[in-house]
C-alpha positions in Angstrom: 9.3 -1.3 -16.2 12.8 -0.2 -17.0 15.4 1.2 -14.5 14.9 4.8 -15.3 11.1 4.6 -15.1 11.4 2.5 -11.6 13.6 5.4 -10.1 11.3 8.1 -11.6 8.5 6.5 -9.8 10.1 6.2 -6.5 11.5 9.8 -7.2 7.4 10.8 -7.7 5.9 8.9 -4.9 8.6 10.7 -2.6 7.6 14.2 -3.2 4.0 13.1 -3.1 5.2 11.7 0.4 6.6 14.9 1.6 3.1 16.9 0.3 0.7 15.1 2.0 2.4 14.6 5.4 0.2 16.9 7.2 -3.0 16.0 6.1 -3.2 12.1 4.7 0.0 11.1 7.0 -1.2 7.2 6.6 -1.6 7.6 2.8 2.4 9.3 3.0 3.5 6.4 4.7 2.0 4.0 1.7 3.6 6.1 -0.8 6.8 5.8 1.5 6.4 2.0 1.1 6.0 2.3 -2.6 8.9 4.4 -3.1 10.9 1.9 -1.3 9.9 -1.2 -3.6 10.3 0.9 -6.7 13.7 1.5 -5.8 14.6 -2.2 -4.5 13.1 -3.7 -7.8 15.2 -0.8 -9.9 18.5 -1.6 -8.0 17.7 -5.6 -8.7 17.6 -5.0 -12.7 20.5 -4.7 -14.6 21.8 -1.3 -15.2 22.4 -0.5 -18.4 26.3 -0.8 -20.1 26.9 3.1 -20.5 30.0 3.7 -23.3 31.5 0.0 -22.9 33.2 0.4 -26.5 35.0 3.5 -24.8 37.3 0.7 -22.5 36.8 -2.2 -25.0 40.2 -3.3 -27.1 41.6 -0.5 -29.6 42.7 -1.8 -33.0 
């Protein structure tokens, strides 16, 4: 998975966290987990070079 897509996911399994807190509050603590690995593995990959020919050397 790319960067985005692993912060999307942790972004998802967060809201879905904060719905089901009264009702499933085991399952919100697995998707609490998840969310948490999702963003560990995203902040362990690379993050992509944004506009690096912007501060490269002018001719």
């Amino acid at each position: 998975m790319t960067r985005t897509s692993l912060i999307h996911c942790a972004r998802v399994y967060l809201a879905q966290s904060r719905h089901f807190t009264r009702r499933h509050r085991g399952f919100s603590f697995t998707l609490l987990g998840w969310a948490g690995n999702a963003r560990r593995r995203a902040m362990a990959e690379k993050a992509d070079p944004v506009q690096v020919d912007l501060f490269g050397a002018q001719a």
